[in-house]
N, C-alpha and C positions, 0 to 999 in steps of 0.2 A: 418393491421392497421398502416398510417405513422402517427407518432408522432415529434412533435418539441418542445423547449424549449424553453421559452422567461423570461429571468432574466432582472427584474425591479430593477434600482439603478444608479445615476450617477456614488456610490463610488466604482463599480465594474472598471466602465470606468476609474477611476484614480486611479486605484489598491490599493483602501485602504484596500479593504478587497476579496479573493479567491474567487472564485464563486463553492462553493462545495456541493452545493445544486446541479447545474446541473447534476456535479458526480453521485451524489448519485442517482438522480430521474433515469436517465440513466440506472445505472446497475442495480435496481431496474424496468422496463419497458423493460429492456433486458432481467430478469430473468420471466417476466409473456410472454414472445414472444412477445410483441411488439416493433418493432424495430423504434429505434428515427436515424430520417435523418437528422433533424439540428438541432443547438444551435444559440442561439442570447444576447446580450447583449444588452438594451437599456437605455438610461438617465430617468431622471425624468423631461420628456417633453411630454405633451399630442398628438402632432401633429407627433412627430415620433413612438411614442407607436403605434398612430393609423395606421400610414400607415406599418409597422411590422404586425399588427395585420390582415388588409388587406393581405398582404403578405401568413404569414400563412395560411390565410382562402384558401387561392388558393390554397395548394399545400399536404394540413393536415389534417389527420381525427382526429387528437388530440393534442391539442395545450395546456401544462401547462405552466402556468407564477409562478413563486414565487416575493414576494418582492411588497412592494409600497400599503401594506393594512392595514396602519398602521393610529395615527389623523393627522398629521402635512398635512399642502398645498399639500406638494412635493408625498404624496402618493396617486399617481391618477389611481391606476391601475382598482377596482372597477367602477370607472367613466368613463375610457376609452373602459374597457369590454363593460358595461351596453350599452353604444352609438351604440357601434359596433355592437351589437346582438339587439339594439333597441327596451330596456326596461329602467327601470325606477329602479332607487333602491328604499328602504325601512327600518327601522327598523327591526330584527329579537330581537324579544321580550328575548329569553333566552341567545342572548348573550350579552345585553343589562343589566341583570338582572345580569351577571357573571362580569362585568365589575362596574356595580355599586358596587358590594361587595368586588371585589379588591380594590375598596379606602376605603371604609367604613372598610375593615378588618386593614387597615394601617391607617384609622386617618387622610385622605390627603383629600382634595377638588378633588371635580372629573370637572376640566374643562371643557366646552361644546365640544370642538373640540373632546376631546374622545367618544365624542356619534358616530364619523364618523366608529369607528371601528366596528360598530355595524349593519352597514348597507350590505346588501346582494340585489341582482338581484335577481328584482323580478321573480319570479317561477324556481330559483336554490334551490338545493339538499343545504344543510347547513353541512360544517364538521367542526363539534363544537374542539374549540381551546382549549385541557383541560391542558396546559403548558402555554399559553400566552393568549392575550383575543382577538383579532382579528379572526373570525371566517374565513377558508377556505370556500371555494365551487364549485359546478359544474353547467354548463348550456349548454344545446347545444343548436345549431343554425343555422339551414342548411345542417343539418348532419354535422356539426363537434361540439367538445365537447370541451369545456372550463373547464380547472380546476386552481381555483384559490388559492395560497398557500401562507402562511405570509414567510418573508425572513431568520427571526432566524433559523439555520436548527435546534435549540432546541426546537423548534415547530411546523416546516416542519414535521418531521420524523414520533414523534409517529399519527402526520393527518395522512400521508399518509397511516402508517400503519393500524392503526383501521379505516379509513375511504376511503381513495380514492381508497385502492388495492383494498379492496370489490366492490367499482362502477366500476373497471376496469375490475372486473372478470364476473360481470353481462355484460357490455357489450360485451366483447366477451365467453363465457363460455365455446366455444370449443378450445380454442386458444392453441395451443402449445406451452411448454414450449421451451425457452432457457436455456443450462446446461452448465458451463462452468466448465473446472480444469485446475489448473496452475500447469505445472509441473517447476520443481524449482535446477537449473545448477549451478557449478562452477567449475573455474578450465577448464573452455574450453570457447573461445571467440565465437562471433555471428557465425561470417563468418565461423568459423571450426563446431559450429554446426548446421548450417544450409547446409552447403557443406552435411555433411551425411548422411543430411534428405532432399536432395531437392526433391528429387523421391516423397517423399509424401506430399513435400510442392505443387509441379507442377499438382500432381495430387486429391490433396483434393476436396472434393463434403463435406459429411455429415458425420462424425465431420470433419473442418476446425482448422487448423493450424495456430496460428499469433507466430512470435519468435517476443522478446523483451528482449533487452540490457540494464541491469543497471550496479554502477559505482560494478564492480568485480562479475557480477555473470549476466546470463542470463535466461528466462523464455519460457517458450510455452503455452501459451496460448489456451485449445482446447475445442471448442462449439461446440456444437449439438445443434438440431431443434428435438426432438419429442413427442409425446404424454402426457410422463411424464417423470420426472425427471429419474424413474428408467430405462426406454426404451433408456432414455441419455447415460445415465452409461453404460448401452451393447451396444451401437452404439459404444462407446469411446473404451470398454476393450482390442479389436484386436491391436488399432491405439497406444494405450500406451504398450501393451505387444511390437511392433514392432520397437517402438523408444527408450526401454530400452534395447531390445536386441542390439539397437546396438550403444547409449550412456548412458547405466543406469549407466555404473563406475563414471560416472558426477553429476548424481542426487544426490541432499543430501535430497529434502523435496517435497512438496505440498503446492499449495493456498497460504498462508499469512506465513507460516512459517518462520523463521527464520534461520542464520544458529547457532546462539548462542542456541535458543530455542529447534533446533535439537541436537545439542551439548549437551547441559545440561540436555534433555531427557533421551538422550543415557547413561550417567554419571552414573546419577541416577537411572537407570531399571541395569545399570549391577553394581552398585556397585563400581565405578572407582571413581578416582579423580585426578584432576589435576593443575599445577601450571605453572606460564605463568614469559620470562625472553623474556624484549624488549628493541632493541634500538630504532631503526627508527620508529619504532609504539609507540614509549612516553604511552604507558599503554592502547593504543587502542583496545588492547586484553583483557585484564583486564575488561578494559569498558565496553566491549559489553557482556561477560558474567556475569557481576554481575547485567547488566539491569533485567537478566534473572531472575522471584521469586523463590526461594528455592536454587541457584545459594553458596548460604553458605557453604552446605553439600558437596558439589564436587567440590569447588574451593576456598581453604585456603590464595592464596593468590598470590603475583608475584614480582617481580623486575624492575622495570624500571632500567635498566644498558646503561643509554647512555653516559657517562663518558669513557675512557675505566678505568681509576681510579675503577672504579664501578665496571666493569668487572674483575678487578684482583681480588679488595678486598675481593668485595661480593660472587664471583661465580666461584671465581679461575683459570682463563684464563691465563696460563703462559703468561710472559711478550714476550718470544721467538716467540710464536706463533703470540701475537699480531706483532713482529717486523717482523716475514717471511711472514705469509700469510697476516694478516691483519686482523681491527676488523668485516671488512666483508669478510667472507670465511668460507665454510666450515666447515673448523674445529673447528671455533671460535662459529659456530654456533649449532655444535655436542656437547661441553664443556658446551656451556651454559645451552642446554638445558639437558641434562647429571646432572650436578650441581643443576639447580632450582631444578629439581624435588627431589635429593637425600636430598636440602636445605628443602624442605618442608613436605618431605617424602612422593609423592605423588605417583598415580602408574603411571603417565605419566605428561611430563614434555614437555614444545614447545616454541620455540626460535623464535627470528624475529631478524634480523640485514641486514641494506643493505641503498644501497644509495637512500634518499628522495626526494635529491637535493635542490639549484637549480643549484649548482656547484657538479661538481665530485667529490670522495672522494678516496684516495687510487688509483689514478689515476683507477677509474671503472666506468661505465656511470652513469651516473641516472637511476633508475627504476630496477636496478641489485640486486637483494633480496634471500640472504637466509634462508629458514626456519626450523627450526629443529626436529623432534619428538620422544623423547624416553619413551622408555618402559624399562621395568625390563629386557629383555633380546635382547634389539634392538633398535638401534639410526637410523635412515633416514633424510637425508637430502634434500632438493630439491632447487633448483636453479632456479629462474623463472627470466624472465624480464619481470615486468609491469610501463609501460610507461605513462608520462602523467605528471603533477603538482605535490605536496610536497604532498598536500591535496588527491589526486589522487593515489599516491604512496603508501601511509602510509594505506588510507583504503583499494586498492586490497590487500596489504599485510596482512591487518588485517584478512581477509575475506577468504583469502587460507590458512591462520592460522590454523583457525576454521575449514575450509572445510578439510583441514589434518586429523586434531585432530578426526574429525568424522570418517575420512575413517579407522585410526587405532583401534579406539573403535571396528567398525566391523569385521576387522580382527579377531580381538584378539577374538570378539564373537566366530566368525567363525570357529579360530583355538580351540577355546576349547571347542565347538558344533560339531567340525570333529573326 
């Protein structure tokens, strides 16, 4: 079944507002196997709705629109359906009655123009709006199937959930699912890993492979096509045992995970804590693990030391050192994070210092970062260059911070599970 997308709203056109409905209806139509081939955006003008609408008929066996079923003039999306499929609207008597009682529940007049939400195609299915009062619906027409959806995705959602998945599933009922899992990288860039995987990128069939680059961390992306979700899952098990074997030291997570969320998992199931000392990251470490909830228990606290003032006073960084190596180096960066953690008594402790730019510092380039991680009987240091804006800098640094601090947790599991 080809499906396409038709988002009603001039204010999409002049980006007042995201179009995250399409998202969503998408990997939700991706997850029942039906694959959507296009996306559209159209104003709030009847003459090009229609010929769109025309368009799709040609090319779609499933066409949902959101947006434009609302009272005002400008929502004509009902009206230009009804034309197109060459029926007549009508009243639907119960959401009529659900609409009357949202004013009467507020004490407000209910102006006439709101009766227009009320109105449904004639001999469409009704997916009552139990969040907003504009009812969805379905109609087909030619063999192709119209579903029509209000624009809030505060009302989108749970329609589609109790109502339009179910008419999706009736219409096709043998359909195969699509299964996807994110597997979730850092600490290695596209091009390096996709270089060790091209053998299964060149030769993918059934699961399929998409890599994808965000700002410090990359993904894999891997779908399957089959019967169910679980026959997914062992289509997938070979293709991920084959990619870990031979970049799993990369992997920190799965799906939506985080790397903080994975961090502070780990903390908290072994019993660890830790304490964060930054320059060039201004507390961007700090930040991102305290978004984390329960984030209290295994992270007391940290240092912004961008001074080097700060770095002597607070965290004891001989001045010599500051004047031989400098406050980006090495050793500035073993000291620090050495000191935080003994400053907060934590069982590991992890450093950031390095140039943000947009000028050099210590005659070192931009994007020159190191980062520190101790333990009770072991400091590591790592030297990276991630390149790119201030903005750019400060967060891959933030982000191999973390992806450190995780890979030492597992050690330490590891070494005390050996």
């Amino acid at each position: 079944m080809k499906a396409e997308i038709i988002a009603v709203g001039t204010e999409l056109l002049l980006g007042q507002i995201v179009n995250t409905n399409a998202q969503f209806l998408s990997e939700q139509l991706n997850a029942q196997g039906i694959s959507v081939y296009f996306h559209s955006v159209v104003g709030d003008n009847p003459d090009r709705l229609a010929a769109q609408l025309a368009i799709a008929h040609s090319r779609s066996d499933l066409v949902l629109l959101t947006g434009g079923l609302g009272p005002t003039k400008d929502d004509l999306t009902k009206e230009v359906v009804a034309r197109h499929v060459g029926r007549s609207l009508k009243l639907e008597p119960q959401a009529l009655k659900r609409i009357q009682r949202f004013f009467e529940a507020r004490q407000m007049p209910m102006t006439e123009n709101n009766k227009r939400q009320a109105l449904i195609i004639d001999g469409a299915r009704v997916f009552p709006n139990e969040t907003g009062l504009a009812p969805g619906m379905a109609v087909k027409h030619e063999g192709v199937h119209y579903l029509l959806f209000p624009g809030p995705p505060g009302e989108l959602k749970p329609m589609y959930f109790k109502y339009a998945r179910p008419y999706l599933v009736e219409l096709s009922p043998d359909q195969h699912v699509v299964h996807s899992k994110v597997m979730r990288f850092c600490g290695i860039g596209e091009s390096a890993l996709e270089s060790r995987l091209l053998d299964l990128i060149d030769n993918q069939t059934n699961p399929t492979i998409a890599p994808l680059a965000k700002e410090g961390e990359v993904t894999l992306r891997l779908t399957s096509f089959a019967k169910s979700k679980a026959d997914a899952e062992q289509k997938m098990a070979s293709l991920i045992r084959e990619i870990q074997a031979r970049v799993g030291k990369y992997q920190y997570g799965w799906d939506e995970e985080t790397l903080e969320e994975v961090l502070v998992r780990q903390l908290h199931h072994n019993n660890l804590t830790v304490a964060a000392a930054e320059s060039c990251t201004g507390g961007l470490v700090c930040h991102s693990i305290t978004r984390v909830n329960g984030a209290s228990q295994v992270f007391p606290g940290g240092i912004v030391c961008y001074a080097n003032d700060v770095k002597m006073g607070e965290l004891g960084v001989p001045p010599e050192v500051l004047g031989q190596d400098g406050a980006i180096s090495e050793r500035t960066a073993r000291i620090l994070a050495e000191e935080v953690r003994k400053k907060f008594k934590t069982d590991l402790g992890v450093s950031v210092t390095g140039v943000a730019g947009p000028e050099q510092q210590e005659r070192k380039p931009v994007g020159l970062v190191f980062i520190g991680v101790a333990g009770e009987h072991k400091t590591r240091v790592y030297k990276v260059n991630v390149g790119g804006s201030r903005h750019t800098v400060q967060t891959r640094a933030a982000k191999l911070a973390l992806f450190y601090l995780i890979r030492t947790v597992e050690e330490l599991v590891g070494n005390q599970s050996g």
